[in-house]
ZARO-533065 format. One line per 8 residues: their letters; for each residue x, y, z of N, C-alpha, C. Coordinates in nm, 4 decimals, decimal comma. Each point is the difference from the previous one (the first is absolute). Layout:
<nodes>
a = X Y Z X Y Z X Y Z | ...;
</nodes>
This chain:
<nodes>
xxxxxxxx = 1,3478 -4,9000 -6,5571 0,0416 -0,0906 0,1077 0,1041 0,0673 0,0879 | 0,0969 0,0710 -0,0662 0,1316 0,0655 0,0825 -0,0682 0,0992 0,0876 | -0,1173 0,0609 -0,0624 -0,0348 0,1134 0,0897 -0,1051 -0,0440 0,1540 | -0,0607 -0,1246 -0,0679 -0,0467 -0,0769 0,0929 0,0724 -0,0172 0,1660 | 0,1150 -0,0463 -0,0846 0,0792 -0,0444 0,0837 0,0878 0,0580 0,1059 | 0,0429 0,1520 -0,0477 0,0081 0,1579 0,0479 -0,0855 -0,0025 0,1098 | -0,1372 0,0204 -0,0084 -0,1291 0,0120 0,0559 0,0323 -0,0517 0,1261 | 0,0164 -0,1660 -0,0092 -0,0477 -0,0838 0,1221 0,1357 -0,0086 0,0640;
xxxxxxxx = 0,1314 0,0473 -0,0374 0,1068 0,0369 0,0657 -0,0191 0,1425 0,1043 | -0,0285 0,0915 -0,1060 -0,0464 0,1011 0,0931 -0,1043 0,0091 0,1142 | -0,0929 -0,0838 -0,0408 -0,1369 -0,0625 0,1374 0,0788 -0,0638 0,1242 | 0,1275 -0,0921 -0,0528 0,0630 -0,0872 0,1304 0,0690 0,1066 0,0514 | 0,0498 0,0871 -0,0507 0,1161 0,0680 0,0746 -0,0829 0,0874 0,0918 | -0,1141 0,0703 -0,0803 -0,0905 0,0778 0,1055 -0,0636 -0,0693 0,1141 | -0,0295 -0,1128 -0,0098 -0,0628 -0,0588 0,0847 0,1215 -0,0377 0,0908 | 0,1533 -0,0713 -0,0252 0,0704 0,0038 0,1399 0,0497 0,1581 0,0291;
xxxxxxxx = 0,0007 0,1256 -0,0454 0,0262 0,0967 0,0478 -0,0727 0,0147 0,0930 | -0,1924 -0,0122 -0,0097 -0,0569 0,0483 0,0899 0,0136 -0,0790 0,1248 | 0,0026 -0,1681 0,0088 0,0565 -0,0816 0,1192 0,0743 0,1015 0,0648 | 0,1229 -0,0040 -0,0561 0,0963 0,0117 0,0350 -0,0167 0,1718 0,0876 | -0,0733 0,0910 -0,0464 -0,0010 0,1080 0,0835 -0,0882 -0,0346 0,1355 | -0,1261 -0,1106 -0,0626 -0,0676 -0,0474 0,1040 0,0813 -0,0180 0,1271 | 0,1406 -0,1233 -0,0469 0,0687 -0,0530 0,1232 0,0597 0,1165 0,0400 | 0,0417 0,1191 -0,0098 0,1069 0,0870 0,0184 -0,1081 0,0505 0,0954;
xxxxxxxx = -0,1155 0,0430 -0,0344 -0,0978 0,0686 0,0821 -0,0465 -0,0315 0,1243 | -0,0579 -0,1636 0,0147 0,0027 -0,0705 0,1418 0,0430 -0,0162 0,0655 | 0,1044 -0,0887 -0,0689 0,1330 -0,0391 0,0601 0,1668 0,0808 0,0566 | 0,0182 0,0900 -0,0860 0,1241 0,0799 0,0356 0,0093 0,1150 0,0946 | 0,0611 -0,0360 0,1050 0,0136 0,0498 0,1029 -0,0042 0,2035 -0,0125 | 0,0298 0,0151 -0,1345 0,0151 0,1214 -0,0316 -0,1396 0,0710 -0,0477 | -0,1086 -0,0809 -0,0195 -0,1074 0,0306 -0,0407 -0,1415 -0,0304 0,1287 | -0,0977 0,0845 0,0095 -0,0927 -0,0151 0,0862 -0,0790 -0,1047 -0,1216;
xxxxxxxx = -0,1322 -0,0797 0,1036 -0,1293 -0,0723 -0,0183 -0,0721 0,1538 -0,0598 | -0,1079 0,0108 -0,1228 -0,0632 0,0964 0,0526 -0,1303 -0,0834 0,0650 | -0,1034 0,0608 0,1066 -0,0656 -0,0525 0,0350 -0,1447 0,1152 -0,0269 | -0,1052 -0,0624 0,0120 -0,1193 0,0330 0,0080 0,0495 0,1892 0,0815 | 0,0050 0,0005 0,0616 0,0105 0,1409 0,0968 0,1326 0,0897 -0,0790 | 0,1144 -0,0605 -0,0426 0,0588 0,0833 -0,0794 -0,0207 0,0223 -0,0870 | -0,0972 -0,1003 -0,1069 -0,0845 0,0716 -0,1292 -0,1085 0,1511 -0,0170 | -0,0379 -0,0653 0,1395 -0,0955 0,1525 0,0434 0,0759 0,0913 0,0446;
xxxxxxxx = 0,1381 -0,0042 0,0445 0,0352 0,1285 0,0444 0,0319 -0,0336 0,1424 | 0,1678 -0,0317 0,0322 -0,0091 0,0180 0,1685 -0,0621 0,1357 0,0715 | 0,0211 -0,0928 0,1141 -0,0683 0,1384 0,1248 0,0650 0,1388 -0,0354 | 0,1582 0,0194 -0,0121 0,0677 0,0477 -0,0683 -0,0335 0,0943 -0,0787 | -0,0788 -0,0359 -0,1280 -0,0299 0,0641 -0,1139 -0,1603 0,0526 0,0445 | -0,0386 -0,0289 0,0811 -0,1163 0,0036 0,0096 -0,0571 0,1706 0,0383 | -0,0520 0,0472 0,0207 -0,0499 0,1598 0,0560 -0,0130 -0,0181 0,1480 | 0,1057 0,0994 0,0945 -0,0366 -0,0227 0,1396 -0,1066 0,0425 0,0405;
xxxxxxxx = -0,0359 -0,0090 0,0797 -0,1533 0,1073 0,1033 0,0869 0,0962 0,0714 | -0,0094 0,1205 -0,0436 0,0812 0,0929 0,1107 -0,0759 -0,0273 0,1245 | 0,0868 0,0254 0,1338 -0,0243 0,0066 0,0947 -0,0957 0,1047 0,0457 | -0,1108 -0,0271 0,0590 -0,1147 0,1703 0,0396 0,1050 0,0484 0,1004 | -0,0433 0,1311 -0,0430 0,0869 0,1057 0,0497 -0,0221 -0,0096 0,1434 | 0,0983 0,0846 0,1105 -0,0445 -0,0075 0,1350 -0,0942 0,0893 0,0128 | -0,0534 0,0425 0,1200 -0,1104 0,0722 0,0153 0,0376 0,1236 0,0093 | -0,0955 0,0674 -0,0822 0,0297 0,1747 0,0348 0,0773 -0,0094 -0,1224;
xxxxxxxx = 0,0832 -0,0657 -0,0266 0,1075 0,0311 -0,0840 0,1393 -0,0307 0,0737 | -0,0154 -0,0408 0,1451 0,1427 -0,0052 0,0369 0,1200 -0,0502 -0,1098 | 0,1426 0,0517 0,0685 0,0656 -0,1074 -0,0079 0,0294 -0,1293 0,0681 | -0,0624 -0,0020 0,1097 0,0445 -0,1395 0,0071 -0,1727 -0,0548 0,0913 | -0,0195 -0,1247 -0,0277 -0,0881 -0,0283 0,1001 -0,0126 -0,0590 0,1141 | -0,1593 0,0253 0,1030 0,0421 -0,0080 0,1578 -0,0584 -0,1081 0,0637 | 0,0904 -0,0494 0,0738 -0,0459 -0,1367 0,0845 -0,1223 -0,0372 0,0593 | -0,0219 -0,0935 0,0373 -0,1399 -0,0070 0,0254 -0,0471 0,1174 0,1440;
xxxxxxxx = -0,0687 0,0347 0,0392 -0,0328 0,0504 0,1118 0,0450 0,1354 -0,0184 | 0,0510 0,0281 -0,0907 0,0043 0,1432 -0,0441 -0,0905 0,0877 -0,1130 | -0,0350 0,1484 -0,0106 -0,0779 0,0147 -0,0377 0,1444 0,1169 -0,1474 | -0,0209 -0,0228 -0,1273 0,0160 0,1174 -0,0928 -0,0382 0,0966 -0,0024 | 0,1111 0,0927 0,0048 -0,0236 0,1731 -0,0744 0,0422 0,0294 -0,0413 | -0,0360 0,1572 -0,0414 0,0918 0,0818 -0,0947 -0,0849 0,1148 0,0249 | 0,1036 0,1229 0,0327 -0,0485 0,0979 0,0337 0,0434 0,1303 -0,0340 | -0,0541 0,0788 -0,1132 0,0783 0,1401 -0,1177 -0,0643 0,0949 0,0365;
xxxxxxxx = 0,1373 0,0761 0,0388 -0,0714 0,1436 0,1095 -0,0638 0,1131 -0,1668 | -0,0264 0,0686 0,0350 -0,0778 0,1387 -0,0791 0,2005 0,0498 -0,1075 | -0,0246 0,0707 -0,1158 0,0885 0,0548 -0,0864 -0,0295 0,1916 -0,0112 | 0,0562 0,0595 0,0977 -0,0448 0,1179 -0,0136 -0,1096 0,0038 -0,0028 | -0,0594 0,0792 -0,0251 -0,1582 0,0008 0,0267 -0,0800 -0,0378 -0,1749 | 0,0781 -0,0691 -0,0505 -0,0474 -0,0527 -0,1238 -0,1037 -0,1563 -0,0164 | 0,1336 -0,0627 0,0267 -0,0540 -0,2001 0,0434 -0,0129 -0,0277 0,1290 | -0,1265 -0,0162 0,0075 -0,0364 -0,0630 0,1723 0,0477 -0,1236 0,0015;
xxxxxxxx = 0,0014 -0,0164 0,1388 0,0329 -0,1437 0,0651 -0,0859 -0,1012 -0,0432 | 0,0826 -0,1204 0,0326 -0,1006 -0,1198 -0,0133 0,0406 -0,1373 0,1328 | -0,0721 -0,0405 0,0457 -0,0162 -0,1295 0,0719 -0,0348 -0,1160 -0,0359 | 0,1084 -0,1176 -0,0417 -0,0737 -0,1380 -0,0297 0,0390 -0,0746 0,1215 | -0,0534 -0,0708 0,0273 -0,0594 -0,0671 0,1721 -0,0346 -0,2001 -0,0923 | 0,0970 -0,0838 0,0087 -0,0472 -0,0881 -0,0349 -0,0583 -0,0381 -0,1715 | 0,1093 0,0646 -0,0761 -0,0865 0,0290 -0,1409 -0,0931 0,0825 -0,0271 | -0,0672 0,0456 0,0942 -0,1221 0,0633 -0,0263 0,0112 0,1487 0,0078;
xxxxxxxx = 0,0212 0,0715 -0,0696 -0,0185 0,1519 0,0016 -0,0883 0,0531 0,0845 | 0,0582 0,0443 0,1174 -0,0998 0,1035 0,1086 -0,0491 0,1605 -0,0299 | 0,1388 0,0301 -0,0568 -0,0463 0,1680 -0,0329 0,0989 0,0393 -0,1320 | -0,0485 0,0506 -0,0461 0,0845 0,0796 -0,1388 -0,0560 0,1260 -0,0610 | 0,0332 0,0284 -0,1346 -0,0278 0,0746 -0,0567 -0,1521 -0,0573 -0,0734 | 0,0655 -0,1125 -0,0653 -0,1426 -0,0689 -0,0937 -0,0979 -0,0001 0,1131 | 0,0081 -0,0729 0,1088 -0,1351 0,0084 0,1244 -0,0344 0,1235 -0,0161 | 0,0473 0,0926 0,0013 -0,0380 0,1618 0,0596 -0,0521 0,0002 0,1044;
xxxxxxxx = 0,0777 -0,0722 0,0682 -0,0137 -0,0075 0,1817 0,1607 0,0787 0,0469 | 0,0325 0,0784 -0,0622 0,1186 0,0551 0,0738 -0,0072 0,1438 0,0075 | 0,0857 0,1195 0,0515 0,0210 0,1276 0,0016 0,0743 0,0486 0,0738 | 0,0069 0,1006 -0,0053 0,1507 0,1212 0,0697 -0,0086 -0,0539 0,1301 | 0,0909 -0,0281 0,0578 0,0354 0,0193 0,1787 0,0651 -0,1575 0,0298 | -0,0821 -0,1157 0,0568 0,0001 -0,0990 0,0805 -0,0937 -0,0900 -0,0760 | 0,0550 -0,0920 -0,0726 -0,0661 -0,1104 -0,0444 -0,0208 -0,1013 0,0759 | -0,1180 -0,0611 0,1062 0,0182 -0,1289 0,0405 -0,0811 -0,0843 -0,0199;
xxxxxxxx = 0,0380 -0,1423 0,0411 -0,0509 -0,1006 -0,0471 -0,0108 -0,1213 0,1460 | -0,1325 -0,0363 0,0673 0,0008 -0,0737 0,1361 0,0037 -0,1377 -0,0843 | 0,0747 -0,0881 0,0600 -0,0181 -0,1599 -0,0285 -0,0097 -0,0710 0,1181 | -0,0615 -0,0786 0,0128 0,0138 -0,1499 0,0983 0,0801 -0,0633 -0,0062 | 0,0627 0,0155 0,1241 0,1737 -0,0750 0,0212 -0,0300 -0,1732 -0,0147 | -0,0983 -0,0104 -0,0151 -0,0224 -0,1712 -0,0057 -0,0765 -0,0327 -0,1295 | -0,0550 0,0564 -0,0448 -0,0673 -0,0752 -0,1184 0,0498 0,1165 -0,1190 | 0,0816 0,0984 0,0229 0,0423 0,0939 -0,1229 -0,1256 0,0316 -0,0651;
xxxxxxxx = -0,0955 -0,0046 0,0378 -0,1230 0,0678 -0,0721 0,0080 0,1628 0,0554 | -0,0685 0,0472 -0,1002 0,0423 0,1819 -0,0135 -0,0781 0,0297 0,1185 | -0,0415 0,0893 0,0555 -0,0973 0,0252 0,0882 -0,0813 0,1546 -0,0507 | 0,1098 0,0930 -0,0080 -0,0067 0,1050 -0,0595 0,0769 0,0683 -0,0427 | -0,0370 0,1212 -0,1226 0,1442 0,1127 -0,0303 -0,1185 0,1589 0,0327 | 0,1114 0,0680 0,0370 -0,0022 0,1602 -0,0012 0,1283 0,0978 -0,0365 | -0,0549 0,0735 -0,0336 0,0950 0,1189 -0,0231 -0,0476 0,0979 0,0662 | 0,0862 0,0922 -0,0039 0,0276 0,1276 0,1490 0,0812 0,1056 -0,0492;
xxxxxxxx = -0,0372 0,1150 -0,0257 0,0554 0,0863 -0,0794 0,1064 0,0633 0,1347 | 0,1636 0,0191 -0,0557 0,0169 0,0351 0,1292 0,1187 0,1165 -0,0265 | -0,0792 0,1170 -0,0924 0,0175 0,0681 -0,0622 -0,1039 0,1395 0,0473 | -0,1108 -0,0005 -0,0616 -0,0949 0,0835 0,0930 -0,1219 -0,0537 0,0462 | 0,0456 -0,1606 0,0157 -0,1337 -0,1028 0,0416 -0,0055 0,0768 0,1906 | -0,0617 -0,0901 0,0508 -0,0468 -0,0286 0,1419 0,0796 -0,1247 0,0488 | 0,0641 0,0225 0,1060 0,1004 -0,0977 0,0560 -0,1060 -0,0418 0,0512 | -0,1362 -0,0058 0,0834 -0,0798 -0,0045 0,0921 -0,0816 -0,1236 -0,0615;
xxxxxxxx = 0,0044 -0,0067 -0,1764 -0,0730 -0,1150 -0,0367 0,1631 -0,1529 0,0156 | 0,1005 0,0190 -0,0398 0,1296 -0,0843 0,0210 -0,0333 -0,0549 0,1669 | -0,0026 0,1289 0,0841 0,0039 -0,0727 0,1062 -0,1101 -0,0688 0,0542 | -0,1194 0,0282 -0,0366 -0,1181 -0,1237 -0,0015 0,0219 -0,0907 -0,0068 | 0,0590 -0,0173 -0,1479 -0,0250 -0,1491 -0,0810 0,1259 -0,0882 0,0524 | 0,1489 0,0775 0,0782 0,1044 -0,0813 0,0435 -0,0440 -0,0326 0,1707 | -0,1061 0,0563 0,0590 -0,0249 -0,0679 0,1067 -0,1130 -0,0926 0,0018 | -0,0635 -0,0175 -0,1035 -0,0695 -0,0919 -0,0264 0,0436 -0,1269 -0,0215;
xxxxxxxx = 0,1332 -0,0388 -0,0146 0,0495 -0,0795 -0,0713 0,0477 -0,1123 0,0837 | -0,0502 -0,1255 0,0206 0,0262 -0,0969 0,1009 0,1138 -0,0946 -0,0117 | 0,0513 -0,0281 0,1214 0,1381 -0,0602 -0,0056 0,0118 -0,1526 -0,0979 | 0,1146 0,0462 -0,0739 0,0290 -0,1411 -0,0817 -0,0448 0,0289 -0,1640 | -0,0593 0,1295 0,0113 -0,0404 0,0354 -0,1229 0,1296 0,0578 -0,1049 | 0,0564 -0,0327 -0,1065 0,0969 0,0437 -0,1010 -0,0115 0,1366 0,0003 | 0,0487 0,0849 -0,0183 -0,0251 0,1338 -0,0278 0,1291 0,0044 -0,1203 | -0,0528 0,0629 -0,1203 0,1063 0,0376 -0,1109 -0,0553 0,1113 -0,0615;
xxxxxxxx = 0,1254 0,1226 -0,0275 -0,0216 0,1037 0,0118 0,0634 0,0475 -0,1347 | -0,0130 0,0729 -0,0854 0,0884 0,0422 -0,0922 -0,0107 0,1677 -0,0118 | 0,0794 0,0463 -0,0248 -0,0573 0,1959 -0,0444 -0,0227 -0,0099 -0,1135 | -0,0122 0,1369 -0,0051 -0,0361 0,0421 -0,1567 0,0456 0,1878 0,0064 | 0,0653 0,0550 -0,0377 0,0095 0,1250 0,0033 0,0411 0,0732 0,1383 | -0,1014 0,0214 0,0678 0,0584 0,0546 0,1630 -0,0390 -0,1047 0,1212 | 0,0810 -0,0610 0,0553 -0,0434 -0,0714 0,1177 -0,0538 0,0462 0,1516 | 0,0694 0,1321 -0,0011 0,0557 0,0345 0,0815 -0,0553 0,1472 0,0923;
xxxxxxxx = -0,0546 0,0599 -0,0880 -0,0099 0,1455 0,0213 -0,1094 0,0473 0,1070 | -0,0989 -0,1198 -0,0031 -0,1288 -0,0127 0,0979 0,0222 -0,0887 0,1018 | 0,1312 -0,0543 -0,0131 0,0292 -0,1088 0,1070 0,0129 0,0131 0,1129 | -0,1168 -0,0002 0,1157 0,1069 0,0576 0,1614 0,0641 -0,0823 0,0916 | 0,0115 0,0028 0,0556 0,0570 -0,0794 0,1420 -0,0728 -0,1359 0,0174 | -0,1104 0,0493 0,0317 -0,0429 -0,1192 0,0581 -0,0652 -0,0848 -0,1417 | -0,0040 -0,0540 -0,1044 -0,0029 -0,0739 -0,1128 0,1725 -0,0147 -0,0349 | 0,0667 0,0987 -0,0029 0,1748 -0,0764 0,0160 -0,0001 -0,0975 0,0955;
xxxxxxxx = -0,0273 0,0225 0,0903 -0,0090 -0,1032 0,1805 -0,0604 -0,1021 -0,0794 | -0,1263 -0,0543 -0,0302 -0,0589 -0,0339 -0,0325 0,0258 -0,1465 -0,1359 | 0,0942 0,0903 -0,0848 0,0797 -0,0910 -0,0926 0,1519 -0,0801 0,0712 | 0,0403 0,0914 0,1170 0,0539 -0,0452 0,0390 0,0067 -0,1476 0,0959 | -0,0971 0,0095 0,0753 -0,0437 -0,1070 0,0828 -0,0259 -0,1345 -0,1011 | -0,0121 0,0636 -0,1542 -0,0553 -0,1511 -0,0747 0,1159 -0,0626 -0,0435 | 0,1104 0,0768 0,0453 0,1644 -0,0583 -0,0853 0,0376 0,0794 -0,0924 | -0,0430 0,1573 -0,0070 0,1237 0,0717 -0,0974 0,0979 0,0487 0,0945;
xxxxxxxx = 0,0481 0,0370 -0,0456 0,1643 0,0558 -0,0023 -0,0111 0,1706 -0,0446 | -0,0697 -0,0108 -0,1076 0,0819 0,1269 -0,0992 -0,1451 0,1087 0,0098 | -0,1517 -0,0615 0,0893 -0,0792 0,1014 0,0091 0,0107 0,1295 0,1356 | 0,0818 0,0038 0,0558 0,0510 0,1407 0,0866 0,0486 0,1027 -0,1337 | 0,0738 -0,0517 -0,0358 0,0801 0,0587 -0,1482 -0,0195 0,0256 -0,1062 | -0,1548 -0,0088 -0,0577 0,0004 0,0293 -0,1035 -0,0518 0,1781 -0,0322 | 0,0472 0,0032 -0,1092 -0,0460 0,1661 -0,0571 -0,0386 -0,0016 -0,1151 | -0,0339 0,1426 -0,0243 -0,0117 0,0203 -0,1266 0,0437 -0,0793 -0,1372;
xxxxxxxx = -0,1184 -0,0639 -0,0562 0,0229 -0,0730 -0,1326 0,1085 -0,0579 0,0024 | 0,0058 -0,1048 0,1238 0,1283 -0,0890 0,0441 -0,1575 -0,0944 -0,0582 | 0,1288 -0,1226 -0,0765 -0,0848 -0,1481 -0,0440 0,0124 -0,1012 0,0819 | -0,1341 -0,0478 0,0633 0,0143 -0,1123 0,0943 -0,0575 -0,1135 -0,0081 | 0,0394 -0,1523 0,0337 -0,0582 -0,1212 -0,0399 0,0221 -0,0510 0,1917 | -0,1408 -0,0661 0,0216 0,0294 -0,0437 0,1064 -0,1045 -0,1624 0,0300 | 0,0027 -0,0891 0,0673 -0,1136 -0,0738 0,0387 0,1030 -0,0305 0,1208 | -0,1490 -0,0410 0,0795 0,0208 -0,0153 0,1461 -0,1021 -0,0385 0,0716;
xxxxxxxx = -0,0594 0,0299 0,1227 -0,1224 -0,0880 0,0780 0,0290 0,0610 0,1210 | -0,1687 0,0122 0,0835 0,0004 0,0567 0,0899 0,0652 -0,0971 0,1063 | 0,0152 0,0665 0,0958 0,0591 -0,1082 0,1022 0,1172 -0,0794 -0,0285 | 0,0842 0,0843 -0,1260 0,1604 -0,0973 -0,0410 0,0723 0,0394 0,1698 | 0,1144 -0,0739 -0,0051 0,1117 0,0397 0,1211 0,0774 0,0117 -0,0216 | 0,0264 -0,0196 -0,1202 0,1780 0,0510 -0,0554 -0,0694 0,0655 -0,1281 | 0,1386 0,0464 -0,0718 -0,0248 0,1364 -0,0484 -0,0221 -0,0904 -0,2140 | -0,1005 0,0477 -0,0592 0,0249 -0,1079 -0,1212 0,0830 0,0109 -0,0595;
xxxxxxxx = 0,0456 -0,0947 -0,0813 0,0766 0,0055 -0,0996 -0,0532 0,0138 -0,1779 | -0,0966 0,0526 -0,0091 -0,0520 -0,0093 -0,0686 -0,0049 0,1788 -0,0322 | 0,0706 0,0742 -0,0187 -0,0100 0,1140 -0,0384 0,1106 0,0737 -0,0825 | -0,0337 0,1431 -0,0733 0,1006 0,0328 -0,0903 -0,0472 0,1036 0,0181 | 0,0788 0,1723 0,0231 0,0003 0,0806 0,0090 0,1204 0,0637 -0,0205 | -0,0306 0,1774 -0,1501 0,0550 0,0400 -0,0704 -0,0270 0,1495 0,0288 | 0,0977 0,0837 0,0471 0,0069 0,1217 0,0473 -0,0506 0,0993 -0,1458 | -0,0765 0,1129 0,0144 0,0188 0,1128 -0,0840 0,0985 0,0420 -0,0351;
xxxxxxxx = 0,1124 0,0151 -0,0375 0,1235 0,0631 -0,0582 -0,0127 0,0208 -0,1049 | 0,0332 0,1964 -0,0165 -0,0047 0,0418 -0,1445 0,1426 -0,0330 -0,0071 | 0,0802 -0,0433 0,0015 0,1217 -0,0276 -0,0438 -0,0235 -0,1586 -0,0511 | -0,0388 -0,0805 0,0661 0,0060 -0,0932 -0,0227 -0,1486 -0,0554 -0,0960 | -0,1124 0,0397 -0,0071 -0,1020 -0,0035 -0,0263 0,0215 -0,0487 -0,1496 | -0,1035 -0,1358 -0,0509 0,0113 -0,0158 -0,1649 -0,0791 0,0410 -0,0227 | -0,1423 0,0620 0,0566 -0,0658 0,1126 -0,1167 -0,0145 0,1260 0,0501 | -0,0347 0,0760 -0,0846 -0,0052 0,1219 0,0741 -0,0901 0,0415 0,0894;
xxxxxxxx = 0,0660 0,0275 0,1430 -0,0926 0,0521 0,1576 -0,0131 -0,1561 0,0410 | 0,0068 -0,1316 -0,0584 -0,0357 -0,1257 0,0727 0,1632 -0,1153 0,0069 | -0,0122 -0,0546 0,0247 0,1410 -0,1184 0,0283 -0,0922 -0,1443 -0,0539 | 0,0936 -0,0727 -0,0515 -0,0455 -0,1305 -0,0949 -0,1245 -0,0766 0,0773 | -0,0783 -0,1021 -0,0892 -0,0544 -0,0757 0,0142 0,0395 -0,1123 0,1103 | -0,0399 0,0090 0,0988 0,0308 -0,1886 0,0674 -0,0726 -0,1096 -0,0316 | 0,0250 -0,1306 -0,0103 -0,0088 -0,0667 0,0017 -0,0042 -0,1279 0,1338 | -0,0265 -0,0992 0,0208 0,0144 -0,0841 0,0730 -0,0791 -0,0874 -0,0118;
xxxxxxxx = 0,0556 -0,1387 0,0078 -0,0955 -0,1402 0,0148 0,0781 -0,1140 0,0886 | -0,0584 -0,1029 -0,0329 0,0531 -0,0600 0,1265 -0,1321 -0,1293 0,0336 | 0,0987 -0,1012 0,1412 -0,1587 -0,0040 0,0554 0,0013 -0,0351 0,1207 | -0,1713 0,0080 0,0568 -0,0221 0,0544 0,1175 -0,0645 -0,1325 0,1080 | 0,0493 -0,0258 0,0682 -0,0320 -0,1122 0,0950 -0,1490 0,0096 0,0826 | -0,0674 -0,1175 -0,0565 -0,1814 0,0424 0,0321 0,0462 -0,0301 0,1731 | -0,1293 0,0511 0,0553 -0,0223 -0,0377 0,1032 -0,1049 -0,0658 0,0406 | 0,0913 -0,0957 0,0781 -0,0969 -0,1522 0,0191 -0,0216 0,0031 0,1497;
x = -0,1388 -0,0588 -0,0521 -0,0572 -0,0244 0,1567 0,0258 -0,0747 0,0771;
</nodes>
């Protein structure tokens, strides 16, 4: 009987302990409700969705009416250039659409669709095929340019003129296994801003006979009709 009685003492006390945490739990200002959604796990606890990356890889991404790039000149005459235009890889190594001299790449200033790429050896190529394919090239059209090894050496006058009129700056000037990044368009009127150019200096040069890798991205304002 005594132990009986033990028993159903110990049953009451458990049973107002658990009330009693009950009330502490609802009720006390110091304690949350849990609810349906915090049993599963707030938003909180939950796994985010990383954000998709920007395009190309930028760092940052571009407003509407603008178009993404990213544009990696040639590494000594080891790693060729590459062009991404809108996410989409125009020229690289994996394509094996690239080589020694003048990497380019034509886009449509309005719909960023590719149009075409060439390369132009301008090393012991023919300037005579460069200057074809840059007077072919109709106004409003993107022009993006990257080197690879020598830009320069087959380059004459009139294809310097030529880059010039599209908005460079730095094509009168370039030389010998100088690294150049450029885009621009026929018929620009001011000069682009869209370029990076890195002198030959054996003093200054990070590999040997060449000067570092450029880089550049950014983005580029379509043109609307």
């Amino acid at each position: 009987m005594r132990l009986r009685g033990l028993i159903h003492v110990a049953s009451i006390l458990l049973s107002l302990a658990t009330a009693w945490l009950f009330v502490r739990m609802y009720f006390s200002p110091s304690w949350k409700a849990i609810s349906l959604r915090n049993w599963q796990g707030s938003s909180a606890d939950l796994p985010h969705t990383k954000p998709l990356p920007n395009k190309c890889g930028n760092q940052k991404s571009c407003p509407e009416n603008f178009f993404a790039f990213k544009v990696i000149s040639g590494a000594a005459s080891v790693v060729g250039p590459s062009i991404c235009f809108e996410n989409t890889v125009l020229m690289s190594n994996v394509k094996n659409n690239i080589d020694r001299g003048l990497n380019v790449a034509l886009v449509n200033g309005t719909t960023g669709q590719l149009m075409k790429t060439d390369t132009f050896d301008m090393y012991a190529g023919d300037v005579k095929q460069l200057l074809d394919f840059l007077k072919a090239i109709q106004e409003g059209v993107i022009v993006i340019v990257a080197s690879y090894d020598d830009p320069a050496t087959k380059l004459n006058d009139e294809a310097r003129a030529m880059f010039t009129e599209m908005g460079s700056r730095a094509a009168s000037q370039l030389g010998f296994r100088d690294n150049w990044l450029f885009i621009g368009a026929k018929g620009l009127k001011d000069k682009s801003p869209y370029e990076q150019h890195i002198k030959n200096d054996a003093a200054k040069n990070k590999y040997d006979g060449w000067p570092e890798m450029l880089e550049m991205e950014g983005c580029l304002p379509k043109k609307l009709d």
